[in-house]
DSSP file (Angstrom, degrees, kcal/mol; ACC not computed):
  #  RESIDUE AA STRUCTURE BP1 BP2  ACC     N-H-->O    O-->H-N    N-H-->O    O-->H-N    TCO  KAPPA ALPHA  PHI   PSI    X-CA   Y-CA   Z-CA
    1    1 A X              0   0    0      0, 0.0     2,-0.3     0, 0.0     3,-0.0   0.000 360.0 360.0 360.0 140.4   36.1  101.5  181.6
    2    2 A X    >   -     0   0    0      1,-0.1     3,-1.9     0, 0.0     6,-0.1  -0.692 360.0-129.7 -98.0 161.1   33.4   98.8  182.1
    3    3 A X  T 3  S+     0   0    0      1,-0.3     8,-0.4    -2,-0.3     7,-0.2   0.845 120.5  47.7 -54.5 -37.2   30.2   98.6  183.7
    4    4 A X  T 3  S+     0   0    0      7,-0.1     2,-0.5     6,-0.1    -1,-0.3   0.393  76.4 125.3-101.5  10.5   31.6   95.7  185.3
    5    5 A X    X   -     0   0    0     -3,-1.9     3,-2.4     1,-0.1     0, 0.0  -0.529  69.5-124.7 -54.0 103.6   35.2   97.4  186.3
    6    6 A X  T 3  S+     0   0    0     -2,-0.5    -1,-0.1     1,-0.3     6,-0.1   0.736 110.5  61.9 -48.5 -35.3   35.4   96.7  190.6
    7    7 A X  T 3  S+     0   0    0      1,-0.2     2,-0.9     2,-0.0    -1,-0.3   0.611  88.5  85.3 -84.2  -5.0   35.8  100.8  191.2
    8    8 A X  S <  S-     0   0    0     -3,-2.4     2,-2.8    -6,-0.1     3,-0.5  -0.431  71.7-159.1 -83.3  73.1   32.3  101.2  189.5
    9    9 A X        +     0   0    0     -2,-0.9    -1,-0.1     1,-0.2    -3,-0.1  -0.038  59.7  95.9 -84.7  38.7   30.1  100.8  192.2
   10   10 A X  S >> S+     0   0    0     -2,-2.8     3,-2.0    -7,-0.2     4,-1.6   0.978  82.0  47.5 -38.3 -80.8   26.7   99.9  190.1
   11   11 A X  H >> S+     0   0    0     -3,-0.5     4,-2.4    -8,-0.4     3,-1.4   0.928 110.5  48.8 -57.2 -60.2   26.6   96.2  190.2
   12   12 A X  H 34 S+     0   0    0      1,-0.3     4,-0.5     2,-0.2    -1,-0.3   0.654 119.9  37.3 -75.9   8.2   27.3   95.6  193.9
   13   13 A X  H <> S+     0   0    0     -3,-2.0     4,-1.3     3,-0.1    -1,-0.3   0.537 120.0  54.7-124.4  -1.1   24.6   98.3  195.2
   14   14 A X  H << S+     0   0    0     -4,-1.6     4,-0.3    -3,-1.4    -3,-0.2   0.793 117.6  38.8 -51.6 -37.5   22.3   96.9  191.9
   15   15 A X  T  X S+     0   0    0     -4,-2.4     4,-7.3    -5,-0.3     5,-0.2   0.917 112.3  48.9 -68.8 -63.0   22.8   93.7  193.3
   16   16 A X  H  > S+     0   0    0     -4,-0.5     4,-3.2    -5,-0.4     5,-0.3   0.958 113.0  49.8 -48.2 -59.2   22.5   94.3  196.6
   17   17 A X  H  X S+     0   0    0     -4,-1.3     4,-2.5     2,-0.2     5,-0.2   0.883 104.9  61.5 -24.9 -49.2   19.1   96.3  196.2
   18   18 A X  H  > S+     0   0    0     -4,-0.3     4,-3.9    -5,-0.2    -1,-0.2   0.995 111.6  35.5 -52.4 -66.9   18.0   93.6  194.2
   19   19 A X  H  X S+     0   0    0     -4,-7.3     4,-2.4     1,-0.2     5,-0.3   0.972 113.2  50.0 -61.3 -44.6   18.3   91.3  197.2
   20   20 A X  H  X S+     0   0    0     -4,-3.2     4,-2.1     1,-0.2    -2,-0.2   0.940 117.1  42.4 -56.7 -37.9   17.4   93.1  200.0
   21   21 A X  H  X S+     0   0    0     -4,-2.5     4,-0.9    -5,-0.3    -1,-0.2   0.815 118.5  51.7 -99.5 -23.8   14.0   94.4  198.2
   22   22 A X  H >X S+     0   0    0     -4,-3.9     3,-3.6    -5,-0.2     4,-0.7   0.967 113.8  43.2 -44.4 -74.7   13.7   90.2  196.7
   23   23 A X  H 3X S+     0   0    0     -4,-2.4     4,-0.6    29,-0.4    -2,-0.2   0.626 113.1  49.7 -50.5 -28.0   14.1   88.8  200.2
   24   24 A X  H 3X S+     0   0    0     -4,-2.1     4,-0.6    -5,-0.3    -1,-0.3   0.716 110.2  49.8 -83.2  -6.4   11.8   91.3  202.0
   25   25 A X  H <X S+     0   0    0     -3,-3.6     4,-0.6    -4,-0.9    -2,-0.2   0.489 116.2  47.9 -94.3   5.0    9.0   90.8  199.6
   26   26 A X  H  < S+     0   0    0     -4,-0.7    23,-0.3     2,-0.1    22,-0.2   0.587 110.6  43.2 -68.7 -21.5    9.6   87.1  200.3
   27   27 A X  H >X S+     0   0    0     -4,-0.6     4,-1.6     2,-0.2     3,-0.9   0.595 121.6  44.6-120.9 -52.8    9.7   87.1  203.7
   28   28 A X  H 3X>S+     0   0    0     -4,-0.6     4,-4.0     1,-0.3     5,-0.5   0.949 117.4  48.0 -71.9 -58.1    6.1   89.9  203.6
   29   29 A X  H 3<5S+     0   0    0     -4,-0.6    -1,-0.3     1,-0.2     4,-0.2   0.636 106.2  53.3 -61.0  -3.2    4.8   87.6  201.0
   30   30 A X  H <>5S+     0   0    0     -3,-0.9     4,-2.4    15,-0.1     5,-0.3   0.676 116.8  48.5 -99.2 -45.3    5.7   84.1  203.4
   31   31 A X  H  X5S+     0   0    0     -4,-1.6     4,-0.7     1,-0.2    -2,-0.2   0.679 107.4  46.5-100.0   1.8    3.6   86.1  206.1
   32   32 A X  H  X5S+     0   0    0     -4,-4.0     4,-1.3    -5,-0.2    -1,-0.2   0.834 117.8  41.4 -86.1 -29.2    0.7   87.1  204.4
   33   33 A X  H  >XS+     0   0    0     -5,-0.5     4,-3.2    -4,-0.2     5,-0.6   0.889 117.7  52.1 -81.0 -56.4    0.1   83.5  202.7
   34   34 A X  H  <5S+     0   0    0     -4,-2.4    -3,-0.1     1,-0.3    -2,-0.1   0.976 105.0  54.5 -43.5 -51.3    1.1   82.0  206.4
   35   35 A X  H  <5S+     0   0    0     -4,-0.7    -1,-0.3    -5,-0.3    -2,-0.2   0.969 116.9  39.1 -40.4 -63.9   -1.6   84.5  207.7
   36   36 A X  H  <5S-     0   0    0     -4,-1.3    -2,-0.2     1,-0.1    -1,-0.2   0.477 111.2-119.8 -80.9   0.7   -4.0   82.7  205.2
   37   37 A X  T  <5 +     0   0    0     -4,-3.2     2,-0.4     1,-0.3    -3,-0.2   0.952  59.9 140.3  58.8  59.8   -3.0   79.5  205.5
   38   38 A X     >< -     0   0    0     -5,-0.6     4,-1.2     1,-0.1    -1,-0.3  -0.967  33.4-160.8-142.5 129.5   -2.0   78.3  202.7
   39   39 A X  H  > S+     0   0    0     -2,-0.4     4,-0.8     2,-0.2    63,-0.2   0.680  78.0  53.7 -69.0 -41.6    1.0   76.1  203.2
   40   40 A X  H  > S+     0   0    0      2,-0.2     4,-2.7     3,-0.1     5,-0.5   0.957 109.7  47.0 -60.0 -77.8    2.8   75.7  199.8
   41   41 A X  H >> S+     0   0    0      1,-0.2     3,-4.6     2,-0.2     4,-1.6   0.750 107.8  58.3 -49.2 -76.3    3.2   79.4  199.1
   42   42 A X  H >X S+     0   0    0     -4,-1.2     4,-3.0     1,-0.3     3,-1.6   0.583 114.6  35.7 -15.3 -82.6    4.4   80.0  202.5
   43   43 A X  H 3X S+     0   0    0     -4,-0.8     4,-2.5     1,-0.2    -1,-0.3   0.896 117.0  49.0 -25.1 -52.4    7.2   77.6  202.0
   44   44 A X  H <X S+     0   0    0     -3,-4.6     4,-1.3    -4,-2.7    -1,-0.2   0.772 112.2  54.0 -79.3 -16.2    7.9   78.5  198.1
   45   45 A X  H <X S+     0   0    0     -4,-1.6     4,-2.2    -3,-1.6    -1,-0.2   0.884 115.4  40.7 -85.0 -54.3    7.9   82.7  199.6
   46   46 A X  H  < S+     0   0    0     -4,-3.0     4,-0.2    -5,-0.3    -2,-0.2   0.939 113.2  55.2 -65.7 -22.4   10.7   81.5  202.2
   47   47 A X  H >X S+     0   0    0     -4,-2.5     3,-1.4    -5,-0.4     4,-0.5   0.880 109.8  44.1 -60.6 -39.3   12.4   79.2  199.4
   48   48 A X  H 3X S+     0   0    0     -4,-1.3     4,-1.3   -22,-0.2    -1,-0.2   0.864 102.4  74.5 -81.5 -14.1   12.8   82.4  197.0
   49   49 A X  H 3< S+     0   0    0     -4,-2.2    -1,-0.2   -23,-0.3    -2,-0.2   0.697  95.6  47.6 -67.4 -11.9   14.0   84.3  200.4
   50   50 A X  H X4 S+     0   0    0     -3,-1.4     3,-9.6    -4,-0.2     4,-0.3   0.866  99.9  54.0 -91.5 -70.5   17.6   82.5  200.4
   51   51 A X  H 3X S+     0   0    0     -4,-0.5     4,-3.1     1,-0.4    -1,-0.2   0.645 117.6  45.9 -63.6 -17.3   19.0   82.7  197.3
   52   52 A X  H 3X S+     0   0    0     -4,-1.3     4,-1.2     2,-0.2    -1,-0.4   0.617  97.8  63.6-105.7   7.7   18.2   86.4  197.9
   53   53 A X  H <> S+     0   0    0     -3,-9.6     4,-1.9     2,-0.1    -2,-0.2   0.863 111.0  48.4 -85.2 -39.2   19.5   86.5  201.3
   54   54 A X  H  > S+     0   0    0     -4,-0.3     4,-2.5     1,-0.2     5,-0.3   0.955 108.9  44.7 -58.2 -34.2   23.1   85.6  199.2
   55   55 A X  H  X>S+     0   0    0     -4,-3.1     4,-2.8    -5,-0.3     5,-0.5   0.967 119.0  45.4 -78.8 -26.7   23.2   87.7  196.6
   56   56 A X  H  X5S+     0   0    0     -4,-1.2     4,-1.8     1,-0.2     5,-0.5   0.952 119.7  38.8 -77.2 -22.4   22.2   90.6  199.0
   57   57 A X  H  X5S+     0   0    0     -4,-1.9     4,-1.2     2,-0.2    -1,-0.2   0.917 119.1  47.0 -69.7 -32.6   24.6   89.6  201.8
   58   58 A X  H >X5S+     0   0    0     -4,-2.5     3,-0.8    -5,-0.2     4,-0.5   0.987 121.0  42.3 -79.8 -59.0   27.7   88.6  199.1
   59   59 A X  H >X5S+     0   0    0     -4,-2.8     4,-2.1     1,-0.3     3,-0.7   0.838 109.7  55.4 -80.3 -21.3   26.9   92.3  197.0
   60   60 A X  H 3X<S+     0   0    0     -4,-1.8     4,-2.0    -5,-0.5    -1,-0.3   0.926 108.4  48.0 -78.6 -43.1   26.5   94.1  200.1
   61   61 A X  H << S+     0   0    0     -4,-1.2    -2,-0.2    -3,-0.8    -1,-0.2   0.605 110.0  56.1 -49.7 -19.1   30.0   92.7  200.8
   62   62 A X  H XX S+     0   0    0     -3,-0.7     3,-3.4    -4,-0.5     4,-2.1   0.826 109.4  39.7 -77.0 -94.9   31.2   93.8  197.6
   63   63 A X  H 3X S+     0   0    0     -4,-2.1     4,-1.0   -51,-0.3     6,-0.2   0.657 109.2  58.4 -69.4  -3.0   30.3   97.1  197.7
   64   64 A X  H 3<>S+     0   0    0     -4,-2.0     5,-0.7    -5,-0.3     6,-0.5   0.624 111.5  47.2 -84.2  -2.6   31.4   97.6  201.4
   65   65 A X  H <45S+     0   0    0     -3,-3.4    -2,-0.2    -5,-0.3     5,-0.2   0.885 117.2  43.9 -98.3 -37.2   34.9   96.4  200.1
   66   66 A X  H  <5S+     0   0    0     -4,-2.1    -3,-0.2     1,-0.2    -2,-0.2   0.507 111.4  51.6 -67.6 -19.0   34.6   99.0  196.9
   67   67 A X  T  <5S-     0   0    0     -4,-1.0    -1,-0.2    -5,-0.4    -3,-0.1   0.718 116.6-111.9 -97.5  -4.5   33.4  101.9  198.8
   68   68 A X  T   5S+     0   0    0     -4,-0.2     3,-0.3    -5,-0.1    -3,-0.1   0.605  76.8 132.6 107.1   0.3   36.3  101.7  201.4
   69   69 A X    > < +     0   0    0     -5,-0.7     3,-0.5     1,-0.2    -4,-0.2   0.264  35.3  88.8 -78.6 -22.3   34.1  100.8  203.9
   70   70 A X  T 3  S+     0   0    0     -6,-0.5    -1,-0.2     1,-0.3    -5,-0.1   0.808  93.5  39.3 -33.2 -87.8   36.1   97.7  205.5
   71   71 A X  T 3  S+     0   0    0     -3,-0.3    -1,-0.3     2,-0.1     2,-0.2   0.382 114.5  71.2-127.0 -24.2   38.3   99.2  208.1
   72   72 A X    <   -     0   0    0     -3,-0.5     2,-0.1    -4,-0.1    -4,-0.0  -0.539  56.9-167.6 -91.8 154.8   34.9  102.0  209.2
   73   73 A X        -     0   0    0     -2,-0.2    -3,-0.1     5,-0.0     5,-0.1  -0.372   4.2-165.9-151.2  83.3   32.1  100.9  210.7
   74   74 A X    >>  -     0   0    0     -5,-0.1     4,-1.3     1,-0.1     3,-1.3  -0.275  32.7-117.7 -69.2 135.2   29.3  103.6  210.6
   75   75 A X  H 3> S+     0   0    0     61,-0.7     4,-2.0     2,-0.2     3,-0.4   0.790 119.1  51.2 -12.8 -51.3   26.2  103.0  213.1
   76   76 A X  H 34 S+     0   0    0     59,-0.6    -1,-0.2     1,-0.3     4,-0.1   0.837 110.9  43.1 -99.0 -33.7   24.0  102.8  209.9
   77   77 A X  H <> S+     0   0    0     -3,-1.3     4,-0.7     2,-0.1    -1,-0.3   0.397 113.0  55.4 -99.7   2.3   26.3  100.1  208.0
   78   78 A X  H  X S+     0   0    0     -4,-1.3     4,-3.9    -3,-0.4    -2,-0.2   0.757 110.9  43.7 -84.5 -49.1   26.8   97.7  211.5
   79   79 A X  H  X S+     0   0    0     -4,-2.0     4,-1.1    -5,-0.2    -2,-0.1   0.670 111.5  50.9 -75.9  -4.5   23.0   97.4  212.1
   80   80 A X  H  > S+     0   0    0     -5,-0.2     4,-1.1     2,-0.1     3,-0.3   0.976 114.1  47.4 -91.0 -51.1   22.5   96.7  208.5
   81   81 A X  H >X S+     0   0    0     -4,-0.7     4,-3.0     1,-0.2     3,-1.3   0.888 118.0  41.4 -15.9 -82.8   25.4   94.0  209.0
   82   82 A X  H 3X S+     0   0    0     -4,-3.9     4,-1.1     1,-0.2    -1,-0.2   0.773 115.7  46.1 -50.6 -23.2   23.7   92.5  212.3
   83   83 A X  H 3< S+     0   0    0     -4,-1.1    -1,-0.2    -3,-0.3    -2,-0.2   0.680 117.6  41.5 -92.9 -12.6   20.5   92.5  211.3
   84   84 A X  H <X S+     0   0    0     -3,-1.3     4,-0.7    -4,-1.1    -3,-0.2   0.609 120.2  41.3-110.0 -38.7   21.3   90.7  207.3
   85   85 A X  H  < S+     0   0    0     -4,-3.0    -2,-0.1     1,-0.2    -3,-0.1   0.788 121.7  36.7-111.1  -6.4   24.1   87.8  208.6
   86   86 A X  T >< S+     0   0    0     -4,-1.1     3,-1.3    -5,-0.2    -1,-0.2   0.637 108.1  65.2 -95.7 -21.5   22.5   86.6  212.0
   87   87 A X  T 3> S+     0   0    0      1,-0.2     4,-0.7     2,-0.2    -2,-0.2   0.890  77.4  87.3 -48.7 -53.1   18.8   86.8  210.6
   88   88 A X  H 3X S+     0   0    0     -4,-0.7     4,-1.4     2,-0.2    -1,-0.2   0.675  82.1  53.7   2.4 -50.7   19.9   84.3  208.6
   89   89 A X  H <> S+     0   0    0     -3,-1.3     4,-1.3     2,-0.2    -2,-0.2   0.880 107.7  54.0 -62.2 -98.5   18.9   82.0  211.5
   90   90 A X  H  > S+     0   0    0      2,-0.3     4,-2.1    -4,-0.2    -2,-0.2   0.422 107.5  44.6  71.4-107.8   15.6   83.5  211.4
   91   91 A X  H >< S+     0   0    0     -4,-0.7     3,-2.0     1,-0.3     2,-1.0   0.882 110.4  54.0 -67.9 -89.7   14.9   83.0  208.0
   92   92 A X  H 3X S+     0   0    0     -4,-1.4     4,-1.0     1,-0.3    -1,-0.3   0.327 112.4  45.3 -88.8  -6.8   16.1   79.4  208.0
   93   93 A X  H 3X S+     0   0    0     -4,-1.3     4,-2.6    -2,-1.0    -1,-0.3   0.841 108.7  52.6-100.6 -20.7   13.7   78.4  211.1
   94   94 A X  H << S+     0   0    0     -4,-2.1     4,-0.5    -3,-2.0    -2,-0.2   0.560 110.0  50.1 -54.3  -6.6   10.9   80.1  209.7
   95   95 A X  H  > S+     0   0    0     -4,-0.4     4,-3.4     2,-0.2     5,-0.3   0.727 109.6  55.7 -88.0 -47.0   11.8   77.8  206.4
   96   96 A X  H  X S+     0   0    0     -4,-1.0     4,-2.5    -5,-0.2     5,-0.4   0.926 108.4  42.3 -68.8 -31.0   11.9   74.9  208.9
   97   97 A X  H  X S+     0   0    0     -4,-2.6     4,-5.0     2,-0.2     5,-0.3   0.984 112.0  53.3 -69.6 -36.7    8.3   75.5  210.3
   98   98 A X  H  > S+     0   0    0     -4,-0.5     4,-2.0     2,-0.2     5,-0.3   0.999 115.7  42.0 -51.0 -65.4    6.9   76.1  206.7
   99   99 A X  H  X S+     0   0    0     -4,-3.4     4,-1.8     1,-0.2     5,-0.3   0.908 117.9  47.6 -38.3 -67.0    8.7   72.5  205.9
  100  100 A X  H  X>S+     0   0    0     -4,-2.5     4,-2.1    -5,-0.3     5,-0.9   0.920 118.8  40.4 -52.0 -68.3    7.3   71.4  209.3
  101  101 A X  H ><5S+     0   0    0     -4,-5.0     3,-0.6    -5,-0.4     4,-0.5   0.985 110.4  58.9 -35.7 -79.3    3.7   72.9  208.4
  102  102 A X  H 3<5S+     0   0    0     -4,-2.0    -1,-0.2    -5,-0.3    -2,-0.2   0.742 114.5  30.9 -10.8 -81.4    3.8   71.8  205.1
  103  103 A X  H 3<5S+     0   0    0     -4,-1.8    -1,-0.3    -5,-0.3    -2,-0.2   0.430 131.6  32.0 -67.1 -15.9    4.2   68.1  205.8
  104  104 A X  T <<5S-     0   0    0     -4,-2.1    -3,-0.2    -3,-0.6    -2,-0.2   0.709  84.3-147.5-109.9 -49.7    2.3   67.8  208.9
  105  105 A X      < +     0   0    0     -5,-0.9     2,-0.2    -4,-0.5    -4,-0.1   0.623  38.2 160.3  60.3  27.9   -0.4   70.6  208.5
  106  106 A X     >  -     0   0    0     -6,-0.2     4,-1.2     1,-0.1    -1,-0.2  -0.496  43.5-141.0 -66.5 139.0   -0.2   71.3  212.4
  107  107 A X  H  > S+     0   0    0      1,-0.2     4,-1.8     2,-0.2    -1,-0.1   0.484 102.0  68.2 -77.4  -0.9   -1.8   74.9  212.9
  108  108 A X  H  > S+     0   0    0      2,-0.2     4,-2.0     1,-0.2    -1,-0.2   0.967 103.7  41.0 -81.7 -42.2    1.1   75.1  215.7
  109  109 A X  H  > S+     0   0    0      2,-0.2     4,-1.1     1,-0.2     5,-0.2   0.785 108.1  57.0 -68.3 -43.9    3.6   75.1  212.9
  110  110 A X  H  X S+     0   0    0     -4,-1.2     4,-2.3     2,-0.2    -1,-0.2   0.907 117.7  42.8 -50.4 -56.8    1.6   77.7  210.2
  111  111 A X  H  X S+     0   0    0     -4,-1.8     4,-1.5     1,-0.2     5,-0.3   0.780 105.8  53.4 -93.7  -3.8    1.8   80.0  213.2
  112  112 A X  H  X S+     0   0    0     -4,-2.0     4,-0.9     3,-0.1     5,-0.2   0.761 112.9  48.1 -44.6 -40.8    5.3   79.2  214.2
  113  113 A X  H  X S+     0   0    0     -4,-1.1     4,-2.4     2,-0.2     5,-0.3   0.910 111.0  58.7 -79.9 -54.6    6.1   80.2  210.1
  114  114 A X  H  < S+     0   0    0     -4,-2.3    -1,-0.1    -5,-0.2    -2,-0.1   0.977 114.6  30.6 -33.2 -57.9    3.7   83.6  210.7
  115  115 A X  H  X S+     0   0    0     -4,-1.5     4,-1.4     1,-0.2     3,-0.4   0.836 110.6  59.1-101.2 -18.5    5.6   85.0  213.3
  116  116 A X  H  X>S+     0   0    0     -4,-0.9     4,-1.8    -5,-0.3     5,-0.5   0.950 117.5  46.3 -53.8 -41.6    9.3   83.8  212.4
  117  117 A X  H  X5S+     0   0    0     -4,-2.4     4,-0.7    -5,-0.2    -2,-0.2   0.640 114.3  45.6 -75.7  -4.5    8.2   86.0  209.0
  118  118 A X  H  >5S+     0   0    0     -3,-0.4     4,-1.4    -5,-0.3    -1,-0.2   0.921 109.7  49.6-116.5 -51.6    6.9   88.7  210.9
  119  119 A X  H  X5S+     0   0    0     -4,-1.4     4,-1.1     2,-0.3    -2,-0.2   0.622 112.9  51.9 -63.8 -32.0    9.8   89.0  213.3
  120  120 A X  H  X5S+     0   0    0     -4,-1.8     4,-4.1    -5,-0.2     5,-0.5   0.881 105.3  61.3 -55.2 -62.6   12.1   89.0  210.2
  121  121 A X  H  <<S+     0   0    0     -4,-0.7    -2,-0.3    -5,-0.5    -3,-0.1   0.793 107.0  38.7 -64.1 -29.1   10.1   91.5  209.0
  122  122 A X  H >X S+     0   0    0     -4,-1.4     3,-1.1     2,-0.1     4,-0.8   0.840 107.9  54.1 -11.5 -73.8   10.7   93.6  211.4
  123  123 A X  H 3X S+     0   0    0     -4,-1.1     4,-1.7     1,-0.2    -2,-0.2   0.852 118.2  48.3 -79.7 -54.0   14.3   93.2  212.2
  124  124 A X  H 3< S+     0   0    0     -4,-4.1     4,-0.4     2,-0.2    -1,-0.2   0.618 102.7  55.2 -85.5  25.1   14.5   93.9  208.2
  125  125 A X  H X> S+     0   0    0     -3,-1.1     3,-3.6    -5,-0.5     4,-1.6   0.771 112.6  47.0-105.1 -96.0   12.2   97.0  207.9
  126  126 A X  H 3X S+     0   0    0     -4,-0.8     4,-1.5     1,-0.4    -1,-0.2   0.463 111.7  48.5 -30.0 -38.1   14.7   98.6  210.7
  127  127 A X  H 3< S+     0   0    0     -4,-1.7    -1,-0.4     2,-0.2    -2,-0.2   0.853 114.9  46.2 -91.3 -20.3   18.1   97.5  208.8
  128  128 A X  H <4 S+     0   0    0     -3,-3.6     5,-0.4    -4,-0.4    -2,-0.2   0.677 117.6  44.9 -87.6 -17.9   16.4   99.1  205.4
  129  129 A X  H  X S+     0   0    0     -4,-1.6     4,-1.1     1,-0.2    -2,-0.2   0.862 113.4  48.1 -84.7 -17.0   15.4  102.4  207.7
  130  130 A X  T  <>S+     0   0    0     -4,-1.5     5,-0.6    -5,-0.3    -1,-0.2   0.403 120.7  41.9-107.0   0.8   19.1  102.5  209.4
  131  131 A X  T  45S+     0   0    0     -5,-0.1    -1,-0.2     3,-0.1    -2,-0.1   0.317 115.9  43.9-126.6  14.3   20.5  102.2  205.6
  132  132 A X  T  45S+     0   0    0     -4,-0.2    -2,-0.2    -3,-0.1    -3,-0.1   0.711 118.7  46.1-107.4 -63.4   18.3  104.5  203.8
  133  133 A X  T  <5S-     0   0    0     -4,-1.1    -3,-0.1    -5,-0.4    -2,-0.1   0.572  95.2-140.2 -49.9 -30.2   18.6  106.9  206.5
  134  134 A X  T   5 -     0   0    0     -4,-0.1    -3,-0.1   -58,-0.1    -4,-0.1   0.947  27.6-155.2  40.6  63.0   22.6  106.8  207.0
  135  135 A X      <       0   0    0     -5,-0.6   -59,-0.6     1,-0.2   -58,-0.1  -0.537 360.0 360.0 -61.3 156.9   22.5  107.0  211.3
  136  136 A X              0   0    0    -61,-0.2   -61,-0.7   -60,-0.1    -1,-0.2   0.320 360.0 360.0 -80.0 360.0   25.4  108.3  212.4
């Protein structure tokens, strides 16, 4: 059997990890530079935060289709769910204020970017406690 064999469930919760733990130190790292007001990183921390909001959202999809998980829908894997495929929004207007900051260099917009990151961060520090945890 290979590593890469669909009943081996490595790669999708490697993957998945991978993303979830990119995108929230993208997202921490967007509100700590936003905090300090500097306008590039802020941006370039929300830029690295999609590509790793797909890979975690497609591997987390993955492995909820490889563990059997489809047709169940435990408290612990629903919030992880709500909180990962509507954030989405979220992230991509805290990306628009960074842009907006960025290009303008209005302080309204730098703290528009803060707390879109912050409010993310949030919303993903609860979906990594409700999937660490298993709630019922």
């Amino acid at each position: 059997m290979t590593l890469l064999a669909s009943t081996h469930p490595f790669w999708p919760l490697f993957l998945h990890v991978l993303g979830t733990m990119t995108l929230f130190g993208a997202v921490l790292a967007a509100l700590v530079t936003a905090a300090a007001g500097l306008r590039r990183a802020a941006f370039a921390s929300l830029l690295v935060a999609l590509p790793a909001w797909v890979v975690a959202l497609g591997a987390g999809h993955w492995l909820e289709h490889d563990e059997g998980l489809s047709g169940a829908s435990p408290t612990w894997l629903q919030l992880g769910r709500n909180v990962l495929e509507p954030g989405v929004l979220v992230l991509l207007l805290a990306l628009a204020a960074a842009w907006w900051w960025r290009s303008s260099g209005k302080q309204a917009a730098g703290r528009a970017t803060a707390a879109l990151a912050g409010i993310y961060l949030v919303l993903l520090t609860v979906a990594m406690l409700a999937m660490s945890g298993k709630w019922s």
